[in-house]
N, C-alpha and C positions, 0 to 999 in steps of 0.2 A: 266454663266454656260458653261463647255466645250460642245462641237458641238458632233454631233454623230460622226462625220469623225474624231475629235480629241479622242474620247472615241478606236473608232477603231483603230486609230496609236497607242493610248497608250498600246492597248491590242496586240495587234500586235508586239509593242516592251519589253512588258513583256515577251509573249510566245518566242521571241529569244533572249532573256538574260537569261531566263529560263533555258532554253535547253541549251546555251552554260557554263551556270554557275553548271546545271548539268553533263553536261560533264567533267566538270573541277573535280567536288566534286566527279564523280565517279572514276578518276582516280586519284585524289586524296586519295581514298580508297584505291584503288589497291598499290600507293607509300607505305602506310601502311599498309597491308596485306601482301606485296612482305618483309617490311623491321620485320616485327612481325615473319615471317616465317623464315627468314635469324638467327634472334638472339633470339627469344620467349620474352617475357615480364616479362625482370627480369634486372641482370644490367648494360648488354652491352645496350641495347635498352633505360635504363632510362638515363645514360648516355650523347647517341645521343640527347634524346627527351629535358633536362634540357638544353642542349649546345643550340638548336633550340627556347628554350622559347622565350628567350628575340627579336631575330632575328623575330621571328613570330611575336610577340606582336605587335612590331612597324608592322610588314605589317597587320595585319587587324586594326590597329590602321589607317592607311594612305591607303590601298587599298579599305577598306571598313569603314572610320571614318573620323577620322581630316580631314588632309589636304584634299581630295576629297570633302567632304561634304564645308570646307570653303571656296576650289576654286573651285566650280562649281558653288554655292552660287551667288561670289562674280562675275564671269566671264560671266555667263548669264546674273547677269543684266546689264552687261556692253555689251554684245552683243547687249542687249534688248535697251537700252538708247544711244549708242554711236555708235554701230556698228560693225563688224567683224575688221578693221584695228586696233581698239584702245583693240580688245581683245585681238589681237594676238600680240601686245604690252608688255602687261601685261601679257601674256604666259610667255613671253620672262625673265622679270624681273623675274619670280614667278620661273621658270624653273633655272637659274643662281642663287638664292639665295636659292633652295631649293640642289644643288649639292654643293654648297660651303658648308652647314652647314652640311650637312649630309653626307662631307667628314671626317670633322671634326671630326665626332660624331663617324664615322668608328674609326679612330687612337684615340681615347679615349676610344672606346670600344676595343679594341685590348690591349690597354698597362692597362688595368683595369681591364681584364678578371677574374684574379684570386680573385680579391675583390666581382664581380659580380656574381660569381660561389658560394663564401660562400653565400651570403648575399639570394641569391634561394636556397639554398639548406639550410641554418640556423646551417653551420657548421656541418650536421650531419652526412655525408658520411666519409667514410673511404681514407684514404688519397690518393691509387692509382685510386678510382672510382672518387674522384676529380681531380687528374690532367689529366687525360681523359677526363672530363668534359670542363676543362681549353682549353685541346687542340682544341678541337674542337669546342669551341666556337670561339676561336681568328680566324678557317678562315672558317665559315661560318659568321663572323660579317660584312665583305663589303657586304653581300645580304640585307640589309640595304637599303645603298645608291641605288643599284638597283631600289631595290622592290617602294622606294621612288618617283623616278624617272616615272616608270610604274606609279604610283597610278596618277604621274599629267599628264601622259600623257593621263590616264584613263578619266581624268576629262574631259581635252579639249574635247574627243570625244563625252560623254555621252551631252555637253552641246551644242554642234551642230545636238543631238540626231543620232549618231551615236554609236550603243550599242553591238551589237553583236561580232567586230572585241578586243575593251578589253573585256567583258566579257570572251573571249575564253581565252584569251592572257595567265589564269594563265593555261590554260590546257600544254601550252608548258611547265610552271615551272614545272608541274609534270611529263612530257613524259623526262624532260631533265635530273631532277632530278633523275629518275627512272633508263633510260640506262645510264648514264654516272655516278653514284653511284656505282649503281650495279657492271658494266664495272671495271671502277676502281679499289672498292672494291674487287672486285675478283681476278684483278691484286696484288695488295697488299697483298690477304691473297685467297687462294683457299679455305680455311675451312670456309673464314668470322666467323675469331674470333675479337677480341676488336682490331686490327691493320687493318682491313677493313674497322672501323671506317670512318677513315678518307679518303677513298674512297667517302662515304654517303656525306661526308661536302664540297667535292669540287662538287660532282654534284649538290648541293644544291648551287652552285652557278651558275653553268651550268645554270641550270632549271632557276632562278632569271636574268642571262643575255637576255636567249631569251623569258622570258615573257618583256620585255620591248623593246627589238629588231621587235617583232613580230609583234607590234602596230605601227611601223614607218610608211609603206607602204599608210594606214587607215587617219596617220595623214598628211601626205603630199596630198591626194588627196582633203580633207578638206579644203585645203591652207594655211598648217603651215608651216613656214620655222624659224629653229630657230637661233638667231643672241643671241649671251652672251651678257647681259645686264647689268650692275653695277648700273644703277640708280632706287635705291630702295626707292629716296622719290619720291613715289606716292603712292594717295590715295588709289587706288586698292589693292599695295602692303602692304598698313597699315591694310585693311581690311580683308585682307585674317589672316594675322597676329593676329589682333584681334578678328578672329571668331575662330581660331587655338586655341591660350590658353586654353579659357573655354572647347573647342570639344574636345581636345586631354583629360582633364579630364574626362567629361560625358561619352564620348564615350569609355573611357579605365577601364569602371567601371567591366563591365562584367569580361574584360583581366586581370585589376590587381587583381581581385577576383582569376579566376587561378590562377593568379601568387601565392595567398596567398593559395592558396587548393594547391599548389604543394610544395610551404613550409611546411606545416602540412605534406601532403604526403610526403615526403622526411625523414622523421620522423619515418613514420611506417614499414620502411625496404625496402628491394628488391622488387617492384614490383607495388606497388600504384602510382606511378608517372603514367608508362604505362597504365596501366588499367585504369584510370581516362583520360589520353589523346586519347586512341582508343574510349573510351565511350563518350570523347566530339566530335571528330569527328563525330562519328555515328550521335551523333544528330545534330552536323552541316551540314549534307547533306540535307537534308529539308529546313534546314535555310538557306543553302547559297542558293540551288534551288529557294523557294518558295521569303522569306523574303528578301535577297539581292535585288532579280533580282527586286521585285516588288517597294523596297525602292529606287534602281537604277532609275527606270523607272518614280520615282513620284518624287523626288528631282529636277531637272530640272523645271516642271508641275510646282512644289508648290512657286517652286523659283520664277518664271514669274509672276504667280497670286499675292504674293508677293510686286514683285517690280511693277506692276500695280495698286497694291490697291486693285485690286479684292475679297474681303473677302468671298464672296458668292462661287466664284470659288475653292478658296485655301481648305474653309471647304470640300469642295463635295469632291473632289482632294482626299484630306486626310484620308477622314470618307471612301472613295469606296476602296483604298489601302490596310485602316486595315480590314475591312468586309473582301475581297481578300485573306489575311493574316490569318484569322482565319479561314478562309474556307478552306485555305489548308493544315494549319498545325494540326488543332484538329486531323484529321485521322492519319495523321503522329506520333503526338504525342502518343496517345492511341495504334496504330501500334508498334513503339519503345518499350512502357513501358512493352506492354503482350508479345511481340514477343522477347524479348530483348537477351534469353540465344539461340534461333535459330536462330537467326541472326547474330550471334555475332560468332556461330560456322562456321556456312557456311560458311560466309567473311574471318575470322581469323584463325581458328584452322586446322593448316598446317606445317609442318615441327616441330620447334621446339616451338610451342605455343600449349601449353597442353589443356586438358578440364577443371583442375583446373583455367588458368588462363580465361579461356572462364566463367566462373559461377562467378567469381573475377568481371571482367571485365560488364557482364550483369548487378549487383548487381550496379553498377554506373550508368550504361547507363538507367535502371529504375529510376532511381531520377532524373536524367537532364532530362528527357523527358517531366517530371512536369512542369520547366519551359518552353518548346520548344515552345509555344503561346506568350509568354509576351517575349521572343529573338526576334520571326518575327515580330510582335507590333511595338517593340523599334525600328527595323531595319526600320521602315515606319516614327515613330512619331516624333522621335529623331531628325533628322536632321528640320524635319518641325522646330524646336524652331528657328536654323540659318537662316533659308528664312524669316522668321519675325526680326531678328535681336534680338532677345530676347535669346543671346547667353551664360547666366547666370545660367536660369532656370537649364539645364542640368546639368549642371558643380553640385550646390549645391545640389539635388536630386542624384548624384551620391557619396557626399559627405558620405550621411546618409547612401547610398548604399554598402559603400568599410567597413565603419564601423560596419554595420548590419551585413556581413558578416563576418569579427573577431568573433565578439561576436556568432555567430549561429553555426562558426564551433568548435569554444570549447567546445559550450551546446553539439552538435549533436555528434563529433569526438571523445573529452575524457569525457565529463561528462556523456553522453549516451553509449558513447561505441560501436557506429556505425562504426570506421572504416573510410575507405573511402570513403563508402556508405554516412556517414552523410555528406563531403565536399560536393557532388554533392547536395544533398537536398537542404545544405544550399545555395549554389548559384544560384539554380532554386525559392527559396522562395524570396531572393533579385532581383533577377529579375523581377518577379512578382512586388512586391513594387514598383521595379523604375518604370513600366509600371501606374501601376495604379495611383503615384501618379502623373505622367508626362498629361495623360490623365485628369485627374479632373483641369491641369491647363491650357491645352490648352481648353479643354472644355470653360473652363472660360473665357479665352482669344479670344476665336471667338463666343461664343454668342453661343456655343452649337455644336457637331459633329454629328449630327444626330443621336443621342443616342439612343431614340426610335425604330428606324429601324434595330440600331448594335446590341440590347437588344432580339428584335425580329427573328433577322436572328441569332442569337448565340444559341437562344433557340430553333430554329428549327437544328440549325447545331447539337447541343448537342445531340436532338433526334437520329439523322442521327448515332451519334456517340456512343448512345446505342446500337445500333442494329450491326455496326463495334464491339464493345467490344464483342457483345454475336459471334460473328463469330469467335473471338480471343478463345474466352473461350473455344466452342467449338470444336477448333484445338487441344489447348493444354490436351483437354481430350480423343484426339480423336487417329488422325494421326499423329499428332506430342507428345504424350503423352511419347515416348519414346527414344527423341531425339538422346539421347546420343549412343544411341547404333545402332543408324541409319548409313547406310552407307551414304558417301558426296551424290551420286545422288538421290537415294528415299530421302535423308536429304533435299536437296534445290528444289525437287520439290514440296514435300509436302508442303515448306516453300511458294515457286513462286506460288501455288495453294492457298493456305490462305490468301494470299496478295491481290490476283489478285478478290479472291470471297469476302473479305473486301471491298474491294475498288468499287468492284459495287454495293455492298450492301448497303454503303456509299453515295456514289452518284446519287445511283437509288434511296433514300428515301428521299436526300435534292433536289433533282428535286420534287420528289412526294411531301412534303413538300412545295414547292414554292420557295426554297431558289434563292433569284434574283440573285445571279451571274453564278449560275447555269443552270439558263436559259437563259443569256445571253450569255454563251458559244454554248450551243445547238445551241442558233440562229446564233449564227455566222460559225459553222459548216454546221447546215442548208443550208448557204448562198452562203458557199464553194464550197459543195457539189453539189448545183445548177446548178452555174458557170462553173461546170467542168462537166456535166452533159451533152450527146451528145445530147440529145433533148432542152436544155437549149435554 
């Protein structure tokens, strides 16, 4: 079992990957809010946002999936068994074979662009709003190899448990993205019409160099000096390789599910691409907050237990992550789903993003919020399958997943008649599934996750979460009953007051409840507070 002192560091390095990965996500926001404001959400913006897909995909694929999750994997237990000289070895080889190929992968996405542009969009744009598309995909495509580079630099840090210096790291891709975009774009076109465009795409790589520049400083204090390496037969190198394949599928289950909701979307005219992608962001702010930082901070943890054999460990590890995970995202979730069309005004509706496209926009962000528990779950469980080496299970649970998906958004989009609304439901219902069925086999596979205890704390969480919803309810019939016609400041304070009386309603009833993580934070507050107490 881990030690109280290792329970404290872990909690310690959650709370500042936390914070720095919210940091990231709320400027993150603001990248999209400043660029919804510039163009509204319609088809300059869907435009920008389909050129971006593919560029994004691989980076949460490799910032927060594959390659991180197989080389932190493989690279701790090689710290763990061999030592720091023979890790940073295999940095070396891992780092040289990951820029050769993903230069590569640049200048084939570059001269393929226009084949890549149909094939997301399913040939149904109009032939100027595709080659705008085209264009700007071809030079936002080297943020790639960037963003690549970042993810293994991400690695090495997180596996010397050094968390807080990447975690920020993506904050600069947005502060850089954001002035030098912006900058740009306004150079190019003062109105920011579709020729500003391509302003957006070069700070989008701006933003991409200095999140991987940002981490140099973090990594040389650590002891890493990097020397190009060509010798790729080694086993570390075949390892990471082999836990790549299966990860880059399991993990891109979620991603390619967008990718296929944005094909449908693409379908339904001007405007559902946007509205589906501000709506998944929204709910990714939680997720990247809560579920990243806490799956950052247990991947390393699970990975050791792991390569020791520890199974008593690895379980506890895992089972305290997800409990963690639910505890922060119920509220969140329930929060998103009630709050969804004043949230979405505040943030959004400025310049040229109307209230239509605000009610558009919420009506998504209510069905992904459904999944927003089984996103922060998978962000924890998922990678646990690779520290056991059981790099399979994922990959084929994601198979059923990609195909669940087809099939739900037909039922829900044209057979129902939902719109874009149904895309989002259905890939919060696949989510779930991947969750639940990943769950019953690690269950199986370690002898139990303390199921009892997560059964019992969900059900007290849920109470907690009754009593959040009636505060929701309450808003919406109350002070906030007339959103629309609220001005922006009584709008966001009413908003920041429903949030802020949620949130301790919430909290004040999973302490009263007993909920243990709940009180483990108290006490370590308590402890703070002590410490810093002049009479101490």
């Amino acid at each position: 079992m881990a030690t109280a002192e290792e329970k404290r560091a872990s909690a310690k390095a959650t709370s500042v990957v936390g914070l720095a990965v919210m940091c990231s996500r709320v400027l993150g926001l603001i990248r999209e809010q400043v660029f919804a404001g510039l163009f509204g959400a319609g088809k300059n913006l869907d435009a920008f946002l389909m050129a971006f897909r593919l560029p994004n995909l691989l980076r949460d694929l490799f910032a927060e999936g594959a390659l991180s999750t197989a080389f932190i994997t493989t690279f701790s237990a090689r710290i763990a068994t061999e030592g720091d000289e023979s890790a940073w070895r295999l940095a070396n080889k891992v780092a040289t074979l990951t820029a050769v190929f993903m230069s590569a992968v640049t200048l084939l996405g570059i001269l393929f662009a226009p084949q890549l542009v149909n094939l997301l969009t399913w040939w149904s744009w109009s032939p100027d709003k595709t080659a705008e598309t085209i264009l700007l995909t071809r030079i936002m495509w080297p943020f790639m190899l960037l963003v690549s580079l970042a993810a293994l630099v991400m690695g090495m840090l997180n596996a010397k448990h050094v968390f807080g210096p990447p975690a920020l790291a993506s904050s600069y891709f947005n502060v850089g993205s954001i002035v030098g975009g912006v900058a740009i774009g306004w150079w190019l076109d003062p109105h920011f019409g579709a020729r500003s465009l391509g302003g957006l795409a070069v700070g989008t790589l701006i933003g991409g160099l200095w999140q991987l520049s940002a981490q140099f400083p973090a990594l040389r204090r650590v002891g890493y000096r990097y020397h190009a390496d060509f010798r790729w037969r080694d086993p570390g190198v075949r390892n990471v390789l082999s836990l790549m394949g299966p990860a880059v599928i399991a993990a891109s289950a979620v991603q390619v599910n967008v990718l296929v909701n944005s094909g449908f979307a693409a379908g339904l005219g001007n405007g559902p691409v946007s509205w589906l992608n501000i709506a998944f962001r929204l709910m990714q702010l939680p997720l990247g907050i809560f579920g990243v930082a806490i799956g950052t901070v247990t991947l390393p943890l699970v990975s050791k237990s792991a390569a020791m054999g520890d199974t008593k460990e690895f379980r506890a590890i895992l089972a305290s992550g997800m409990r963690l995970a639910f505890l922060l995202t119920v509220p969140s979730a329930i929060g998103l789903a009630m709050l969804a069309a004043p949230i979405i005004s505040v943030i959004y509706q400025h310049g040229r993003f109307t209230a239509e496209m605000t009610r558009e926009t919420a009506g998504a962000l209510e069905f992904y919020a459904i999944g927003l528990v089984s996103y922060s779950a998978l962000k924890v469980l998922t990678p646990a399958f690779y520290a056991l080496g059981k790099r399979h299970t994922p990959m084929l649970v994601s198979f059923l997943a990609i195909g669940s998906n087809l099939l739900l958004n037909w039922i829900f989009t044209f057979r129902l008649g939902w719109g874009h609304r149904g895309l989002a439901f259905s890939t919060s219902i696949v989510a779930t599934i991947n969750f639940l069925l990943l769950y019953l086999m690690m269950w199986r596979h370690t002898g139990g996750l303390e199921t009892r205890r997560m059964l019992s704390g969900l059900t007290r969480i849920g109470c907690a979460g009754l009593l959040l919803a009636a505060v929701c309810w309450t808003a919406n019939h109350t002070w906030l009953q007339a959103w629309e016609d609220l001005r922006f400041v009584p709008k966001a304070a009413a908003l920041f007051a429903t949030i802020a009386a949620g949130a301790a309603v919430f909290f004040g009833a999973a302490y009263l409840l007993r909920v243990t993580e709940v009180h483990e934070v108290a006490g370590m507050l308590r402890r703070r507070l002590r410490r810093s107490s002049p009479n101490a």
